[in-house]
RODO-2510 file (C-alpha; in nm, 4 decimals, decimal comma):
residues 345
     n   res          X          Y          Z
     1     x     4,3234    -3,3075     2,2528
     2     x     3,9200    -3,3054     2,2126
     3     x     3,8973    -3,5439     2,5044
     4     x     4,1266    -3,2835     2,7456
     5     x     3,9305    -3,0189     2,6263
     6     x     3,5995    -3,2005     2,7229
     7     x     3,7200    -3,3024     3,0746
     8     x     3,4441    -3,1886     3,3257
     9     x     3,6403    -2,8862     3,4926
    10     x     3,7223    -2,7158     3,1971
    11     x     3,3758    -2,7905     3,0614
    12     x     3,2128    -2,6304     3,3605
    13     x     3,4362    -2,3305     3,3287
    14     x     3,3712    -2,2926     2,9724
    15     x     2,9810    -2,3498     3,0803
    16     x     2,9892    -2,0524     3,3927
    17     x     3,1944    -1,8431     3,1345
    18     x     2,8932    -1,8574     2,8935
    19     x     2,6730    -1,7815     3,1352
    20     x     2,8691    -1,5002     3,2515
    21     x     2,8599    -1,3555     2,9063
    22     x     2,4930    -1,3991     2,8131
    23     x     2,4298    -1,2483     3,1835
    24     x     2,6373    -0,9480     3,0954
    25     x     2,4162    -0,8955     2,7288
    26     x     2,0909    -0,9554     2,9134
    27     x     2,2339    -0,6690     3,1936
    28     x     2,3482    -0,4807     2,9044
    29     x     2,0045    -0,4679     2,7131
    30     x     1,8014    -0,4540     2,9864
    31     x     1,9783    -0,1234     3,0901
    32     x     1,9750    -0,0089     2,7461
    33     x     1,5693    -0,0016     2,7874
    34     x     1,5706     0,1523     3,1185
    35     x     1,8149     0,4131     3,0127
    36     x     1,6146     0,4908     2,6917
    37     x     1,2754     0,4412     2,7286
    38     x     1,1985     0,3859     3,0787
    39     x     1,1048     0,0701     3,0558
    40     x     1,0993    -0,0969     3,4167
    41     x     1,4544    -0,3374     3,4692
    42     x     1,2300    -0,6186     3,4955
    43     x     0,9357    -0,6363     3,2927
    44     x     1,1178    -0,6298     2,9435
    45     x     0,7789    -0,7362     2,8181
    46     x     0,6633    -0,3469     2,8433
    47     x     0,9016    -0,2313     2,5174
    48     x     0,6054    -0,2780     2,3548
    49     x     0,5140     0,0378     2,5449
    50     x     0,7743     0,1878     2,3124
    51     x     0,6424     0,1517     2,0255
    52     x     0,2420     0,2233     2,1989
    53     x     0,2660     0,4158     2,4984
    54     x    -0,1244     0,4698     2,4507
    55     x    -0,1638     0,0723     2,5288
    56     x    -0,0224     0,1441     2,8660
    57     x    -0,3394     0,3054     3,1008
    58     x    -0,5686     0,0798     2,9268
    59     x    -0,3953    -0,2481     3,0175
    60     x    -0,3702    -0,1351     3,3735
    61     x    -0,7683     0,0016     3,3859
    62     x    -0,9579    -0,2220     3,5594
    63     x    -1,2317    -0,4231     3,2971
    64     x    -1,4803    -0,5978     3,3218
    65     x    -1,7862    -0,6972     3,1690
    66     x    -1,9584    -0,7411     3,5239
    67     x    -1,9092    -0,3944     3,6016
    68     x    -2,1706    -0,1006     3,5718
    69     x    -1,9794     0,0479     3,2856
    70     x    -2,0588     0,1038     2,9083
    71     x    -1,6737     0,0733     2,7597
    72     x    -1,6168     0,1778     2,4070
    73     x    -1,2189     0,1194     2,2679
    74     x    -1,1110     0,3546     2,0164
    75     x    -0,9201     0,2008     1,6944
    76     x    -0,7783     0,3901     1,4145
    77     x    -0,5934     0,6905     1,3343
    78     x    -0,5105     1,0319     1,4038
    79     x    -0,9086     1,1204     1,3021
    80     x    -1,0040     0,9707     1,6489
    81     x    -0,7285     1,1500     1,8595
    82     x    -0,7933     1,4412     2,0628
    83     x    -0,4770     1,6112     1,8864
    84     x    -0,6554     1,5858     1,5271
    85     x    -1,0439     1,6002     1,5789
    86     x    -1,3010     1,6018     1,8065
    87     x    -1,4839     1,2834     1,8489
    88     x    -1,4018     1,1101     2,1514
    89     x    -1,3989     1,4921     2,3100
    90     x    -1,7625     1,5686     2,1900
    91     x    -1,8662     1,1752     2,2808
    92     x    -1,7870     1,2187     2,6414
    93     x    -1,9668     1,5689     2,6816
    94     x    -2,2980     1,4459     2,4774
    95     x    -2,2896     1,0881     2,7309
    96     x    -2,2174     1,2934     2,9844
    97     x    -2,5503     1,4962     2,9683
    98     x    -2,7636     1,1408     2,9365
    99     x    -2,8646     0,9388     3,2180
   100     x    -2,8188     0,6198     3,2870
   101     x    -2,5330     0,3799     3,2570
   102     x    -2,2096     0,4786     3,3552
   103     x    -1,9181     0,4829     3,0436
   104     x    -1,5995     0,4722     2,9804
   105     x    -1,3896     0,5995     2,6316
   106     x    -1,0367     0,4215     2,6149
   107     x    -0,8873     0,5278     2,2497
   108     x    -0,5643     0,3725     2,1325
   109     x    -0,6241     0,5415     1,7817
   110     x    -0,2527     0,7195     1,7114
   111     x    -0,1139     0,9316     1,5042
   112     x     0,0120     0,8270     1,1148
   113     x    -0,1157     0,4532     1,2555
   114     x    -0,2542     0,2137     0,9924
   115     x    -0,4647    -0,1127     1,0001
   116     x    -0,1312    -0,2940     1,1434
   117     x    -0,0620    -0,1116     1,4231
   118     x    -0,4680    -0,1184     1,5376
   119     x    -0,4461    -0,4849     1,4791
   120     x    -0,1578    -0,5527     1,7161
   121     x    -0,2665    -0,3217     1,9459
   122     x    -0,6097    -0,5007     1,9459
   123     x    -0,4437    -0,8131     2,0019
   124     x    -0,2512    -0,6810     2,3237
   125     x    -0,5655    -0,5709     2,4853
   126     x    -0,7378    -0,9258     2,4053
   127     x    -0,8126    -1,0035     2,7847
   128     x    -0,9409    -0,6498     2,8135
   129     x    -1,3455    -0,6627     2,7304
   130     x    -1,5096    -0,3875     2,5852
   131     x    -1,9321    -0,2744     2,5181
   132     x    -1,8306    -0,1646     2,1694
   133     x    -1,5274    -0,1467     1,9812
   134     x    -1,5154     0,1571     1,6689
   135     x    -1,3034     0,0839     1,3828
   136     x    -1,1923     0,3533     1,1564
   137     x    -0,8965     0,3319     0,8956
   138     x    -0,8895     0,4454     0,5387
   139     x    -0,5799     0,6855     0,4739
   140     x    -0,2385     0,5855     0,6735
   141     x    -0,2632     0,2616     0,4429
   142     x    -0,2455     0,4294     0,1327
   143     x     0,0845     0,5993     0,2259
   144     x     0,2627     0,2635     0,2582
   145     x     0,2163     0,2710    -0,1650
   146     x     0,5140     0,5154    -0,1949
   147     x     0,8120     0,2904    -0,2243
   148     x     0,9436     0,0700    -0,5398
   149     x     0,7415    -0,2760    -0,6058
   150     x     1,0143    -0,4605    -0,4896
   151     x     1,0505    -0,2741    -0,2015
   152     x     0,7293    -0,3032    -0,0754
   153     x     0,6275    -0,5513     0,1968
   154     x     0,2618    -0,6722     0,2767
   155     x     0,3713    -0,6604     0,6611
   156     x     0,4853    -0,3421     0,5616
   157     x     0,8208    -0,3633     0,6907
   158     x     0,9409    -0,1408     0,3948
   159     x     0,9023     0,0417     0,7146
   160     x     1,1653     0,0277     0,9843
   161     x     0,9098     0,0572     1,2542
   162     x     0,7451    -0,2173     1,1769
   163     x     1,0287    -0,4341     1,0929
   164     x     1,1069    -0,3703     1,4100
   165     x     0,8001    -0,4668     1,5490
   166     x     0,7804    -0,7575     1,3789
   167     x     1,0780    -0,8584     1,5575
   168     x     0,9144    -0,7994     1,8526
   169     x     0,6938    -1,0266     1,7673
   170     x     0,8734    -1,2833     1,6802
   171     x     1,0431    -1,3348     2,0405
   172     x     0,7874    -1,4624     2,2729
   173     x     1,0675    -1,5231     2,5205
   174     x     1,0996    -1,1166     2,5431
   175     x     0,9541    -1,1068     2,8841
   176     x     1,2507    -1,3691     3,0398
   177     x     1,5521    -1,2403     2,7560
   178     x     1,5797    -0,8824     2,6399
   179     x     1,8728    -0,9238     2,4672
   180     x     1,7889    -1,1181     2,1782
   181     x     1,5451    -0,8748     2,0498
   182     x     1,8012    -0,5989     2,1385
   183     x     2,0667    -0,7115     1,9406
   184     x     1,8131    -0,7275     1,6298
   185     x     1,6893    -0,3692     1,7343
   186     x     2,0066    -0,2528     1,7704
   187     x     2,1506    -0,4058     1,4440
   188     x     1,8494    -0,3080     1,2388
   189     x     1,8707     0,0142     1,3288
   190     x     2,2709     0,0596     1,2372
   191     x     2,1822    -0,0679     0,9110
   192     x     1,9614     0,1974     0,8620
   193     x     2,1717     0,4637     0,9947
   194     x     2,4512     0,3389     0,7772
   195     x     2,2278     0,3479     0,4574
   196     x     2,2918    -0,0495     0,4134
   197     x     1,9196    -0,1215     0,4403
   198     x     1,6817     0,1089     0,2734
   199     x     1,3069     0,2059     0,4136
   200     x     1,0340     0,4595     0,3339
   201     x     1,0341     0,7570     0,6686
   202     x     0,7633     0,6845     0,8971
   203     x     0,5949     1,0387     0,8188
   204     x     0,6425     1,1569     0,4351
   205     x     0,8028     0,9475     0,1824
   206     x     1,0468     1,0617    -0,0906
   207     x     0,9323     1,2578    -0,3543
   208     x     1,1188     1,0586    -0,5706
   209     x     0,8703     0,7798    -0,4575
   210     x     0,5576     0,9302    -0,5184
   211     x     0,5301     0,8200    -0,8474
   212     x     0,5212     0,4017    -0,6714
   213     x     0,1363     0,5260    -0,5137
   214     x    -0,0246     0,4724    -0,8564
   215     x    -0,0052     0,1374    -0,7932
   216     x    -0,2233     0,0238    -0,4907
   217     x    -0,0253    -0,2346    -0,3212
   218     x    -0,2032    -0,2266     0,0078
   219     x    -0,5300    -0,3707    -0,0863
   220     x    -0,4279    -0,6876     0,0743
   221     x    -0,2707    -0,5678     0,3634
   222     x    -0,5375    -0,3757     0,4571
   223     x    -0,8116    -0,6227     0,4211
   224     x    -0,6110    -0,9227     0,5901
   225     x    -0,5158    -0,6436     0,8845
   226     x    -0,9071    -0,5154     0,8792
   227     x    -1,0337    -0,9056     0,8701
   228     x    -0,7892    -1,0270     1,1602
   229     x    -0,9679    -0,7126     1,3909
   230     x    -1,3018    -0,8084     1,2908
   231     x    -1,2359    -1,2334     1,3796
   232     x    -1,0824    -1,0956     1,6979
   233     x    -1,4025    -0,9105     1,7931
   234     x    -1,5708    -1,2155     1,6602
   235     x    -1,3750    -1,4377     1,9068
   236     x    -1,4026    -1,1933     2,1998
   237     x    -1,8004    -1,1525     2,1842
   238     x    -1,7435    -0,7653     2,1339
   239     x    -1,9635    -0,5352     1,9343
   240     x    -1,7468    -0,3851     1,6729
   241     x    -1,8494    -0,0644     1,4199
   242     x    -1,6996     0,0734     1,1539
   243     x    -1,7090     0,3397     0,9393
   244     x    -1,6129     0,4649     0,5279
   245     x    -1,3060     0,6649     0,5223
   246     x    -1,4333     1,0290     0,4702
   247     x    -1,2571     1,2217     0,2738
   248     x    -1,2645     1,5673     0,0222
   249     x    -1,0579     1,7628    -0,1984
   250     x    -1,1908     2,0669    -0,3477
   251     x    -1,1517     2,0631    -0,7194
   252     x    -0,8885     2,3311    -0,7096
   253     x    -0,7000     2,1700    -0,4860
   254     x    -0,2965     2,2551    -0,4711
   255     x    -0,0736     2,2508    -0,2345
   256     x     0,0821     2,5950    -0,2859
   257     x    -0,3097     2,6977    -0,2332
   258     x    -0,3159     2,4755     0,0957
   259     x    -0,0594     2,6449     0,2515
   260     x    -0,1868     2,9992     0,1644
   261     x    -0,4830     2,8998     0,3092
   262     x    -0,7280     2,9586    -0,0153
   263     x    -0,9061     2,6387    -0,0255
   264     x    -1,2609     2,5146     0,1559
   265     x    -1,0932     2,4050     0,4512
   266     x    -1,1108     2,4590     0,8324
   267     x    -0,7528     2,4773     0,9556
   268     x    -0,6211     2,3624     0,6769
   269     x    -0,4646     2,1222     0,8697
   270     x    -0,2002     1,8442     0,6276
   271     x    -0,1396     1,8537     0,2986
   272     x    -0,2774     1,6160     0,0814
   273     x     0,1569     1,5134    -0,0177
   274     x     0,1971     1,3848     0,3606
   275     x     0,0301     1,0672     0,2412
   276     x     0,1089     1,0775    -0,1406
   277     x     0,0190     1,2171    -0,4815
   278     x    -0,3467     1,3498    -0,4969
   279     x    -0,4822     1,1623    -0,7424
   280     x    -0,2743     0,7869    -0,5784
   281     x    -0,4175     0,8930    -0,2228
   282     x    -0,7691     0,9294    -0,3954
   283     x    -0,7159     0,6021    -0,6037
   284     x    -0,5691     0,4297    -0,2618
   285     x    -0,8642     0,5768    -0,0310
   286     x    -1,1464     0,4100    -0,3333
   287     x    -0,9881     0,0824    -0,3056
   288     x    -0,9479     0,0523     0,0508
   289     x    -1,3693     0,1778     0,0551
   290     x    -1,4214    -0,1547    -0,1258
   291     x    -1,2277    -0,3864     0,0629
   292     x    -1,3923    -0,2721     0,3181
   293     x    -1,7701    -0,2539     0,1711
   294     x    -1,6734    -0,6771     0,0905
   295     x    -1,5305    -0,7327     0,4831
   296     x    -1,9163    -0,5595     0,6292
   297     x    -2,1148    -0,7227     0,3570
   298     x    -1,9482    -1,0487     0,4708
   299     x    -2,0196    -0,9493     0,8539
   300     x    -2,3894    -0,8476     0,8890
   301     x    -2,3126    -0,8362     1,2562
   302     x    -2,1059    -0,5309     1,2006
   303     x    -2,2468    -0,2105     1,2728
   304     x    -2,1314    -0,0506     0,9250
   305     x    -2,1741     0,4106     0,8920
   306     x    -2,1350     0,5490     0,5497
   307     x    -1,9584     0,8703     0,6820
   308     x    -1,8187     0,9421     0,3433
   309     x    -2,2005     0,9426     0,2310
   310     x    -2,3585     1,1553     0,5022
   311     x    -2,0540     1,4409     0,5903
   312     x    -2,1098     1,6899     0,3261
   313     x    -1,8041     1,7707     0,1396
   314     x    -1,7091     2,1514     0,2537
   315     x    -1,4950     2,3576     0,4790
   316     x    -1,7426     2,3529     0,7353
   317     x    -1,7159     1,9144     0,7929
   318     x    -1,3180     1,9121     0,7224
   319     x    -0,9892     2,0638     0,7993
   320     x    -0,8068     1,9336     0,5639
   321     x    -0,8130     1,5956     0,3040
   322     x    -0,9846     1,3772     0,6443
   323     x    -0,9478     1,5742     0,9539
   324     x    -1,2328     1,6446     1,0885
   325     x    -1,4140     2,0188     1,2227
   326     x    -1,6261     1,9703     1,5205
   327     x    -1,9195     2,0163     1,2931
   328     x    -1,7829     1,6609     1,1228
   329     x    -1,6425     1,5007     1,4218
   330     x    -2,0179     1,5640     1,5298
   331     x    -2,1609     1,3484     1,2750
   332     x    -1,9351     1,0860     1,3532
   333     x    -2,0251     1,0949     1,7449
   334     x    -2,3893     1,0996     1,7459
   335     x    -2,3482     0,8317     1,4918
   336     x    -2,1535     0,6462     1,7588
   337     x    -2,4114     0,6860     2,0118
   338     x    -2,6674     0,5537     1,8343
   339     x    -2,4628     0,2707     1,7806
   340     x    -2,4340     0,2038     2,1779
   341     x    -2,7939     0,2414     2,1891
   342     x    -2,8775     0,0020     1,9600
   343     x    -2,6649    -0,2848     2,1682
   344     x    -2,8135    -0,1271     2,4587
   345     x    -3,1124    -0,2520     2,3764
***
């Protein structure tokens, strides 16, 4: 019976029937994209564009270190956005008025991003060269504390979004088969919509959680992510400054006060709760400041800014728990461009 079934007709049907059907899944998936997300029929590699839409214009810019440009790449969170501060803004108008060489701001800092998603994105643009590259995480870390202890993952995949990514990841054949990946996508995210797999929501956790953010569990994450950005500048020849996480929280602070807008704030912008309990987001935000004071005492060569230090601590420097006013987002500019001078010269 084996041997009939093995006779070479019926094996090359059974082989072009295969074929047919793994055709059909990569059609399938590669649709699915297209449909979704827009990502082009043929470059399945871009998905990553799904997940950071912001690496997109950057890894098309044209750059080079023969050029007569000055380029600085933004890393971080939403304090280096336009949406949530000023820094990058107030940057280009205060290099605009110099003279001089020409720059060039590319920021892939996003919104609720920690050190994990600045350290993959880093490593995408890793045949992109840049003048100086400025570091700044502290915060979006700490939230990754609210979930059980044996919940929580040091790739932080407690997280659909980046268990997801870490998929990604994982299949280097993405930009030949899409449908691999898509079938882990797509299964990952049915578990989650069927409540078989629980994760912590990408934006605030449970309250029932909050009480997990005592206990800092992302001291190693961050300093492994924070150390694999700094050997990748290392590796790449590229300038690379960083900065302590500023931060304040007025001694009355409450969140029922927050939102009625009584506290020495600017906009009053988030709550303190979107990352955690107070007093865990403080706790989290101290031991995150000394990973990082061991990673720039072990790297003279970084161009370290104690912006916790020098912002003073009022409504006039922050909008809320980090955000920065343009007053603050000042400070942190000018401290940037003396940065760029220094490697100037």
């Amino acid at each position: 019976m084996l041997v009939y079934y093995l006779q070479p007709r019926r094996l090359f049907i059974f082989t072009i029937y295969v074929c047919y059907l793994l055709g059909l899944l990569e059609l399938m998936a590669r649709t699915f994209w297209l449909v979704t997300h827009g990502v082009p029929f043929f470059h399945s590699d871009q998905i990553i564009y799904v997940f950071y839409p912001e690496l997109m214009p950057i890894m098309a810019a044209d750059i080079r270190r023969d050029d007569d440009y000055f380029d600085v790449l933004f890393v971080g969170g939403s304090v280096l956005t336009p949406k949530y501060g000023f820094v990058e803004t107030i940057l280009q108008q205060k290099l605009s008025q110099g003279t001089g060489r020409k720059f060039r701001i590319f920021n892939v800092a996003g919104v609720g991003h920690t050190s994990l998603d600045s350290y993959y994105k880093y490593s995408y643009l890793q045949a992109k060269p840049f003048d100086l590259v400025v570091l700044y995480h502290g915060i979006n870390d700490v939230r990754t504390n609210n979930a059980p202890p044996e919940l929580f993952q040091i790739n932080y995949s407690h997280y659909s979004w980046y268990k997801s990514i870490a998929l990604f990841q994982q299949h280097s054949e993405i930009k030949y088969l899409a449908f691999p990946y898509t079938l882990q996508h797509a299964w990952l995210l049915f578990r989650e919509g069927q409540g078989l797999d629980v994760y912590i929501p990408k934006d605030s956790p449970p309250q029932t959680w909050l009480i997990y953010g005592n206990e800092v569990k992302s001291a190693y994450p961050f300093e492994q992510n924070m150390r694999h950005i700094i050997e990748l500048a290392q590796q790449k020849h590229e300038p690379l400054m960083t900065a302590s996480f500023a931060y304040y929280v007025p001694a009355n602070y409450s969140k029922e006060k927050f939102k009625a807008h009584e506290l020495d704030y600017g906009q009053h912008t988030i709550p303190i709760e979107r990352w955690g309990l107070p007093e865990n987001v403080m706790k989290g935000l101290e031991v995150h400041a000394a990973v990082l004071t061991q990673l720039v005492e072990a790297h003279p060569e970084i161009y370290f800014v104690d912006l916790q230090k020098i912002i003073p601590k009022n409504g006039a420097y922050f909008d809320d728990i980090c955000h920065l006013t343009y007053k603050g987002s000042e400070i942190f500019a000018d401290n940037i461009i003396e940065v760029m001078r220094k490697i100037a010269h």
